[in-house]
C-alpha positions as CSV (number, residue, x, y, z in Angstrom):
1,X,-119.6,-27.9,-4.0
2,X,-118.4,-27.3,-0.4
3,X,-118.9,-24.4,0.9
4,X,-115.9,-23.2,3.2
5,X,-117.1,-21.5,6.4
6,X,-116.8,-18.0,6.7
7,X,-115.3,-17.9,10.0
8,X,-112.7,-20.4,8.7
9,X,-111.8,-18.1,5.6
10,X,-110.9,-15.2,7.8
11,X,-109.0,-17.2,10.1
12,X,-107.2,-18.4,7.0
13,X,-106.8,-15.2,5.7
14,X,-105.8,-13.3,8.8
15,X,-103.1,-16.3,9.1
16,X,-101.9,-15.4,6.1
17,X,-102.0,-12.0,6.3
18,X,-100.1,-12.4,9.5
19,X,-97.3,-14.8,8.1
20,X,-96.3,-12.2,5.0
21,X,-95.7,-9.3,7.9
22,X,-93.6,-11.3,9.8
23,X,-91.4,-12.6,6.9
24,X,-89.6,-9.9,6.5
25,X,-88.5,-9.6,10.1
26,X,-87.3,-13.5,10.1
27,X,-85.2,-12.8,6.8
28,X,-83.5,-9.6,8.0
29,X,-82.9,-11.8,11.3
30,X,-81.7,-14.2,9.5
31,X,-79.2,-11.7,7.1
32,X,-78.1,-10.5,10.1
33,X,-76.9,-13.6,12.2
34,X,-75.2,-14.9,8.8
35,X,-73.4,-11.4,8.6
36,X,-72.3,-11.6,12.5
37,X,-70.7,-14.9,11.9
38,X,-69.1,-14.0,8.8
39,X,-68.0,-10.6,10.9
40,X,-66.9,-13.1,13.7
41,X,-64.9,-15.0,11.6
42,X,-63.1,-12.0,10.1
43,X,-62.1,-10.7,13.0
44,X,-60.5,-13.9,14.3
45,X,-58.2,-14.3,11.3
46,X,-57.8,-10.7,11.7
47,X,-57.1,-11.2,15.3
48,X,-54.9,-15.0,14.2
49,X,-52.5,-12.4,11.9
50,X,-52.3,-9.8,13.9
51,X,-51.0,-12.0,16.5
52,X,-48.5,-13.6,14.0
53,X,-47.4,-10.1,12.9
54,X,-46.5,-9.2,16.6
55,X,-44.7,-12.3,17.6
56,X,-43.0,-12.0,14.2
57,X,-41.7,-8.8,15.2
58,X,-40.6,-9.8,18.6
59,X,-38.8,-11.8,16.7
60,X,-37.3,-9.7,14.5
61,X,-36.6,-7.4,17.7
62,X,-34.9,-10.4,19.6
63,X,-32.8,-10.8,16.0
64,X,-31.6,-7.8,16.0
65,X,-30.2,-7.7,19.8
66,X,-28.6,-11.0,19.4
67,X,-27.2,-11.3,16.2
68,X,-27.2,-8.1,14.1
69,X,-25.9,-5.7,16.8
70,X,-23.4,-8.2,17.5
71,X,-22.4,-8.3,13.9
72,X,-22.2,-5.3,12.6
73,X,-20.0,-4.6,16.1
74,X,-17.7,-7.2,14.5
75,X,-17.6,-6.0,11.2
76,X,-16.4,-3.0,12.1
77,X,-13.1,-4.3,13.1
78,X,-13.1,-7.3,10.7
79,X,-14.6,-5.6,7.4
80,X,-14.6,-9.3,6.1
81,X,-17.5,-10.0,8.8
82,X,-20.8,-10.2,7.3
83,X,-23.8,-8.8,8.6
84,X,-27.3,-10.5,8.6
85,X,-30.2,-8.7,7.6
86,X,-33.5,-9.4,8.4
87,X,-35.5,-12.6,10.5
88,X,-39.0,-12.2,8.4
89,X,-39.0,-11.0,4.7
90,X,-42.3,-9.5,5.4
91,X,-40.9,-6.9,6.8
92,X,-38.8,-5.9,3.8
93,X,-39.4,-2.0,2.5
94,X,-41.8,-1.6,5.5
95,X,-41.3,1.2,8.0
96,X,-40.0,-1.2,10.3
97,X,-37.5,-2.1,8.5
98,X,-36.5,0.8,7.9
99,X,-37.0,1.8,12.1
100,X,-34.4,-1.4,12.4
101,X,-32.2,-0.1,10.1
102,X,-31.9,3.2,11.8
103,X,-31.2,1.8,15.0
104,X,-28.1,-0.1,13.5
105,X,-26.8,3.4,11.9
106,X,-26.6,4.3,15.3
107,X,-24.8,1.7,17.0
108,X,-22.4,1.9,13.9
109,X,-22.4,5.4,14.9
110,X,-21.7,5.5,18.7
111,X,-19.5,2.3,18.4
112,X,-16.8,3.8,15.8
113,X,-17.1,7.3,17.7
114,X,-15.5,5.3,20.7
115,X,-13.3,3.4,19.0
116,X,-12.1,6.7,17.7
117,X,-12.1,8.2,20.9
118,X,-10.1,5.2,22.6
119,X,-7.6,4.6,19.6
120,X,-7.0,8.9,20.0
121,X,-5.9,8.1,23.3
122,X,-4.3,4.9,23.1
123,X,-2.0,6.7,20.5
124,X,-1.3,9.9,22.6
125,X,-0.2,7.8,25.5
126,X,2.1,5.5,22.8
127,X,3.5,8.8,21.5
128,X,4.6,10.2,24.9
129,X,5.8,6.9,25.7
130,X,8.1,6.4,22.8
131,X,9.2,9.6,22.6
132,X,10.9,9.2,25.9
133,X,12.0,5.4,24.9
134,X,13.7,7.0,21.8
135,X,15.6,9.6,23.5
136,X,17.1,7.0,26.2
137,X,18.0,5.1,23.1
138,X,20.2,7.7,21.4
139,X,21.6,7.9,25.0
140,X,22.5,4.7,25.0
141,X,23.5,4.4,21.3
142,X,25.9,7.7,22.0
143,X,27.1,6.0,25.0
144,X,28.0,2.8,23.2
145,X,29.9,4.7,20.4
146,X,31.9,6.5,23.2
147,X,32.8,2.8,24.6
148,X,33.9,1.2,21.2
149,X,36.1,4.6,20.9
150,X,37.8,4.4,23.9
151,X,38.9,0.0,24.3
152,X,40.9,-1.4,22.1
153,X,40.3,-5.4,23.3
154,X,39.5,-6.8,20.2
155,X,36.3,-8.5,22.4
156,X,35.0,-5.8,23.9
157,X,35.1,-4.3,20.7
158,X,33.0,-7.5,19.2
159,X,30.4,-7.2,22.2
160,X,29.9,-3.6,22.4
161,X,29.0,-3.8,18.5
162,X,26.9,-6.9,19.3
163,X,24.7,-4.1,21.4
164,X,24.9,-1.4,19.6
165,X,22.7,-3.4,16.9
166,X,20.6,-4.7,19.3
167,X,19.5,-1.0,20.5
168,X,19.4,-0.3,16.5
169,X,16.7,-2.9,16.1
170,X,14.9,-1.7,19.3
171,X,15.5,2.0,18.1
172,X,13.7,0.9,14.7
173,X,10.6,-0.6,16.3
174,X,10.1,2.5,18.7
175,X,10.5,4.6,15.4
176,X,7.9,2.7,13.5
177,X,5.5,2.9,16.4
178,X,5.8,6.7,17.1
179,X,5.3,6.8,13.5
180,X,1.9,5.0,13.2
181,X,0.9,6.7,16.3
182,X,1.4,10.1,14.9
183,X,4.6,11.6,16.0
184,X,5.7,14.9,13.8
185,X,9.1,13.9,13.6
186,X,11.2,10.5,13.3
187,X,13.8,11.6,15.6
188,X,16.9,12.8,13.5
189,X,17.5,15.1,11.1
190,X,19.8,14.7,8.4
191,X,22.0,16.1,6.4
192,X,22.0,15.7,2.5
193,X,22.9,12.0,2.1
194,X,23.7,9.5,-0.5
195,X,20.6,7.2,-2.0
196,X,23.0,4.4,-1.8
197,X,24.5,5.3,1.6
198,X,20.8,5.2,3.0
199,X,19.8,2.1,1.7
200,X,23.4,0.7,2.7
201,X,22.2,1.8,6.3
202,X,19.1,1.1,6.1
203,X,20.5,-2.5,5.9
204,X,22.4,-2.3,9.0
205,X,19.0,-1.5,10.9
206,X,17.9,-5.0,10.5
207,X,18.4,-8.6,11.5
208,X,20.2,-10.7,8.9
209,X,21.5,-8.0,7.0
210,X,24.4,-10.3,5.6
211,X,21.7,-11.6,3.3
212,X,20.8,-8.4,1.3
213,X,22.7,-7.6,-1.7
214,X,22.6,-4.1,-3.1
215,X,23.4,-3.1,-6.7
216,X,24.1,0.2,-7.4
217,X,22.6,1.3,-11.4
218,X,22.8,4.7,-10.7
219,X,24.2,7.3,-13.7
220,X,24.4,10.1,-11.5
221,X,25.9,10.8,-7.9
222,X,22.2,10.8,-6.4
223,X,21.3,11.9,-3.2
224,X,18.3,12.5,-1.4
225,X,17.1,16.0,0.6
226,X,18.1,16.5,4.5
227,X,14.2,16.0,5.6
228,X,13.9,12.7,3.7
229,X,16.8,11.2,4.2
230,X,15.5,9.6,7.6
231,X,11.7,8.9,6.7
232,X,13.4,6.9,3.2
233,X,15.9,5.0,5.6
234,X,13.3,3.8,8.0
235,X,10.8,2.7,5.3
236,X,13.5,1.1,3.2
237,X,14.4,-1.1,6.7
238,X,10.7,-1.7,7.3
239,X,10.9,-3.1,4.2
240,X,13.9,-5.2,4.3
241,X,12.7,-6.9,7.5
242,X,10.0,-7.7,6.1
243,X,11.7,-9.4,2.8
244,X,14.1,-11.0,5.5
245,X,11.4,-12.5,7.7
246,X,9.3,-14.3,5.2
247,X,12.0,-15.5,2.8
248,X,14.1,-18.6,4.1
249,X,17.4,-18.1,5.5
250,X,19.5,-19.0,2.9
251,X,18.4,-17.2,0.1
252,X,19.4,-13.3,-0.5
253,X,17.4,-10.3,-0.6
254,X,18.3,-8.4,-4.2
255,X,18.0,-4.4,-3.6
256,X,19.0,-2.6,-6.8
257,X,19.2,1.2,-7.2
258,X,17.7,2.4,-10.3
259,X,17.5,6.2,-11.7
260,X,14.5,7.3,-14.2
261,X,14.0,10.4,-15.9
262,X,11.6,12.2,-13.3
263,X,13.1,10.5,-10.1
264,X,15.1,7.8,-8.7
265,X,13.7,4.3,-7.2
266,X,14.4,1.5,-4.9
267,X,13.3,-2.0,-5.9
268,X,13.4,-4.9,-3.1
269,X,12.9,-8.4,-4.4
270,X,12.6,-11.7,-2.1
271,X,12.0,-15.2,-3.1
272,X,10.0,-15.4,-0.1
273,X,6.4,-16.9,0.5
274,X,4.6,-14.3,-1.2
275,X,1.2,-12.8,-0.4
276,X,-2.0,-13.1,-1.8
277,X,-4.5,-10.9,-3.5
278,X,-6.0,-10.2,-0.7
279,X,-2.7,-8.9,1.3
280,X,-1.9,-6.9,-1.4
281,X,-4.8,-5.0,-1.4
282,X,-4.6,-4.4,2.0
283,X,-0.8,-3.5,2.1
284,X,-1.5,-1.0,-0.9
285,X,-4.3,0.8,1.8
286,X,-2.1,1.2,4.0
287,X,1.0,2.1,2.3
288,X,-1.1,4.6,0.6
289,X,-2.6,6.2,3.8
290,X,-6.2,6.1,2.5
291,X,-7.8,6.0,5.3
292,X,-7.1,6.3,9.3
293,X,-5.7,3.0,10.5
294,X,-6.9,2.0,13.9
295,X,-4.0,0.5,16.2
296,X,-6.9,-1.9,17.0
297,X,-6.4,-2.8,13.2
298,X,-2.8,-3.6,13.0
299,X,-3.0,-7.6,15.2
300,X,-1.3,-8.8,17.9
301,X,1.1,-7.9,18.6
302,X,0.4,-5.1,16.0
303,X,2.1,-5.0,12.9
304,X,3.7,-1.6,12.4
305,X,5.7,-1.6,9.0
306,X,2.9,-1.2,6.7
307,X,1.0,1.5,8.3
308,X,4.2,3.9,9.2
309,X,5.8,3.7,5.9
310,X,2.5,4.7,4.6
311,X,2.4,7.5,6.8
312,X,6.1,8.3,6.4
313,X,5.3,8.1,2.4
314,X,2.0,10.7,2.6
315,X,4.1,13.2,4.5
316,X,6.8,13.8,2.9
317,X,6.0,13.3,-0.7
318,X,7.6,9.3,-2.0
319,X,5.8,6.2,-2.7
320,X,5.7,2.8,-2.2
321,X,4.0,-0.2,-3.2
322,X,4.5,-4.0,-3.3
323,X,3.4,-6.4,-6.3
324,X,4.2,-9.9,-6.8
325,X,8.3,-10.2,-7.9
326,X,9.8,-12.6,-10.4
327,X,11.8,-14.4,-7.9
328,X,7.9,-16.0,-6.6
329,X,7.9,-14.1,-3.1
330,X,7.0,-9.7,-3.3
331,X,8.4,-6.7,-4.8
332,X,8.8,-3.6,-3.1
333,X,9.4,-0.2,-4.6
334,X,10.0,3.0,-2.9
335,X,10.2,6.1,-5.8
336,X,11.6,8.7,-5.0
337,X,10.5,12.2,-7.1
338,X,12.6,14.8,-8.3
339,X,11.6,17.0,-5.8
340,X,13.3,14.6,-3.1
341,X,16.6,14.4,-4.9
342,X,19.7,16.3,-5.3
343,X,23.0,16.1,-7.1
344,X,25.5,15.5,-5.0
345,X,29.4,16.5,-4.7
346,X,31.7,13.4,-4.6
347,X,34.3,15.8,-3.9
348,X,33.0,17.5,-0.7
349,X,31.2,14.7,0.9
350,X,32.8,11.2,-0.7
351,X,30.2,8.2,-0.1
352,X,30.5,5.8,2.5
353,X,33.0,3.2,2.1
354,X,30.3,0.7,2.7
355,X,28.0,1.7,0.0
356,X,28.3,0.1,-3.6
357,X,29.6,2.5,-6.1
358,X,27.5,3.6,-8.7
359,X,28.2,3.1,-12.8
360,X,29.4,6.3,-13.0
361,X,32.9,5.2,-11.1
362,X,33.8,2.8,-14.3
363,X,32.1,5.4,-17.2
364,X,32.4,8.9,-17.7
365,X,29.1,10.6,-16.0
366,X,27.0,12.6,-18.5
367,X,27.1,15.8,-18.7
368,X,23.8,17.0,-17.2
369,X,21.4,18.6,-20.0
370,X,21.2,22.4,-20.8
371,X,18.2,24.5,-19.0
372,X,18.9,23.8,-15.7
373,X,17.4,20.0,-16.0
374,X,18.4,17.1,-14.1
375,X,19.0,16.7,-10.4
376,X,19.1,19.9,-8.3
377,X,22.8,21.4,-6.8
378,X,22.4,21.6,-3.1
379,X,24.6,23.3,-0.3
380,X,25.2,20.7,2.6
381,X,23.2,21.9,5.6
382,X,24.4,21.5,9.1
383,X,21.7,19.2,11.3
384,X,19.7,20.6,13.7
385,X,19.7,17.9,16.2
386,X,23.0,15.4,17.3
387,X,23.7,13.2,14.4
388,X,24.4,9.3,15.0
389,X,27.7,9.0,14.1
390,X,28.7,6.6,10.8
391,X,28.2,2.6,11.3
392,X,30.2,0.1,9.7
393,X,28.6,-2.9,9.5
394,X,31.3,-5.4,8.7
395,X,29.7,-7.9,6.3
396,X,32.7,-10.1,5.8
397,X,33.8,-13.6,7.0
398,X,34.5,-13.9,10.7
399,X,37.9,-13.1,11.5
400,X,40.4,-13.8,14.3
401,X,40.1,-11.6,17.2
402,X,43.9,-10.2,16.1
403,X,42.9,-9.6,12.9
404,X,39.9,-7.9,14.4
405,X,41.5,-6.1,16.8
406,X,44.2,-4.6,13.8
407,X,40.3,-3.3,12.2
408,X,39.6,-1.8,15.2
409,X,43.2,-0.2,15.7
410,X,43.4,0.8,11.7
411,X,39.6,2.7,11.9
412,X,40.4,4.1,15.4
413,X,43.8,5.9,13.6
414,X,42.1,7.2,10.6
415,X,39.1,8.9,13.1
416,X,41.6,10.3,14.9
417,X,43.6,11.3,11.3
418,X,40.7,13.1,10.3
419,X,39.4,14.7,13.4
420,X,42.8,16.1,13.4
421,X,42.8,17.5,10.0
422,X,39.5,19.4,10.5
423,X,40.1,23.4,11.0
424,X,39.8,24.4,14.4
425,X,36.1,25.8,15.5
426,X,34.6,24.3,12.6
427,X,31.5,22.0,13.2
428,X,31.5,18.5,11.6
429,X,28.9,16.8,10.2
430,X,28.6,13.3,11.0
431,X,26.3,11.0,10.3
432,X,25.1,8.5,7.6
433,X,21.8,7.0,6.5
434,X,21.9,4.7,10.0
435,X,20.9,6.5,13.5
């Protein structure tokens, strides 16, 4: 056998013995360059989403300046108006979007403080304004009386009525609008007054008035309270104009005066166009006086019927609503509660030759029920402010301007008549449902 040399075994051996101490070294080198390029490779996806997060919520930012601000802003006048939510759904339940969310609760803050602020003043300035517009109108609608008293000319007579209803429908606007914009009075106050006398001028307040028929179903002589009277009047013309503007020309407005057991109402039916579900909803919120309307609200030129009878309605105590009526176009009601009513006396203070008389003229009235039920006995109070003296609206076929001018003669006489008969000193209330 060979015999290995023994310098050849140690160099083997030393070899070897110098490989298996250096092993361990390469390995843990090795372990470690694998775990650095793992590392590495973590942190660049780290560093790949990171980045994607951030752009992502630059985005989200640039979203919320452009469009959601923008639309909420919107929506806040328009209610219809949605507003988009978020760019990224991975930011949903996450602090930020909860951080985003917060910074829209403030715009929607600031923005309606403003709008409050603005519509507050818009409305103080539109108060003092009307308020000043009314009272030239009485002056002019006193001043117009005083002219139709004094000529006789059959055409004079014709034009001076012709502008005296064109101040009444100016009047009636700058009512509504010192309504809506919060004025603590309507202008007159009246005396007791007839339910059907006010609806009868009510009517003459508006523009086509030879179209509405009124149909007195009353039982008892009904009349309505001296701080009503002119709060019911205004929202029963509101009313009317608006049956009158969206039902066609030719077809009549049916107004029938109905008496319940706990109050009396008035029921307004067109054959108009109608609304839909969704202007019904809306004309109930405002006619209810839910919530504060904004004037920016109400269109342009803003729509003011709605909104002041509402008002007129939550202060003193009726209510109104509208619902779809059998003739295809709406139905209004105004109901009026006992506490708004009183019985009146035919025999002091006759109704108004122009209203329509009531069932009791053709039947005995009832005798009203023992324990002190049944509409209230009031004494007539005198007004505390100049009354608007009684307006006939003639509602018949045109005449001849003699035949006018023999009117005009004939109602001139019997002023005169009864101005004559009054005691000397004594005051006299005048003044129907019209101002």
């Amino acid at each position: 056998m060979m015999q290995i040399p023994g310098v050849l075994v140690a160099y083997l051996t030393g070899a070897a013995t110098a490989a298996l101490g250096v092993a361990p070294f390469l390995i843990r080198s090795w372990l470690g360059r694998r775990a650095q390029v793992e590392r590495s490779a973590a942190a660049e996806e780290e560093n790949a989403h990171l980045t994607s997060l951030w752009q992502a919520l630059e985005d989200e930012v640039g979203h919320l300046a452009s469009a959601r601000v923008p639309d909420l802003v919107m929506s806040l006048a328009h209610p219809r108006v949605p507003v988009r939510g978020l760019l990224d759904d991975r930011f949903a339940g996450t602090d930020i979007e909860r951080a985003l969310g917060s910074v829209l609760e403030q715009v929607r803050e600031a923005v309606t403080k403003e709008r409050l602020r603005v519509d507050s003043a818009a409305r103080a300035a539109m108060q003092g304004t009307t308020s000043t517009i009314q009272a030239m109108l009485y002056q002019m609608q006193s001043a117009l009386q005083q002219m139709q008293e004094r000529y006789d000319d059959p055409y004079i007579a014709q034009d001076l009525l012709a502008a005296d209803f064109l101040n009444e429908q100016t009047l009636r606007r700058v009512q509504a609008t010192a309504v809506v914009c919060g004025a603590p009075w309507t202008g007159l106050i009246r005396e007791d007054s007839y339910l059907a006398d006010i609806t009868v001028g009510a009517r003459s307040r508006v523009r086509g008035y030879e179209r509405v028929e009124v149909s007195n179903q009353l039982r008892d002589p009904v009349g309505v309270v001296a701080r009503a009277v002119e709060p019911v009047a205004i929202a029963i013309a509101e009313l009317l104009a608006n049956a009158l503007h969206h039902s066609h020309p030719d077809l009549p407005v049916q107004v029938a005066l109905l008496q319940g057991h706990q109050g009396a109402s008035v029921v307004i039916d067109d054959a108009g166009i109608g609304m839909h579900q969704e202007e019904f909803q809306r004309a109930e919120r405002l006619m209810t006086a839910r919530a504060p309307v904004l004037l920016t609200e109400l269109g342009d030129p803003p729509r003011m019927g709605f909104p002041a009878i509402g008002q007129l309605a939550h202060q003193h105590g009726f209510a109104v609503r509208v619902e779809p009526s059998p003739y295809g176009g709406v139905r209004a009601i105004v109901y009026l509660p006992g506490a708004l009513l009183t019985r009146m006396d035919p025999g002091s203070q006759p109704m108004s030759a122009m209203a329509p008389r009531p069932r009791s003229d053709t039947a005995p009235a009832p005798a009203p029920p023992p324990g002190g039920e049944g509409l209230p006995r009031r004494r007539r109070r005198q007004p505390t402010t100049a009354q608007a003296r009684p307006r006939l609206v003639d509602t018949a076929p045109d005449r001849t301007p003699e035949e006018a001018g023999q009117r005009w003669a004939a109602f001139q006489a019997g002023t005169e008549s009864g101005r004559a008969a009054a005691e000397p000193g004594s005051q006299q209330v005048e003044g129907d449902a019209t101002s």
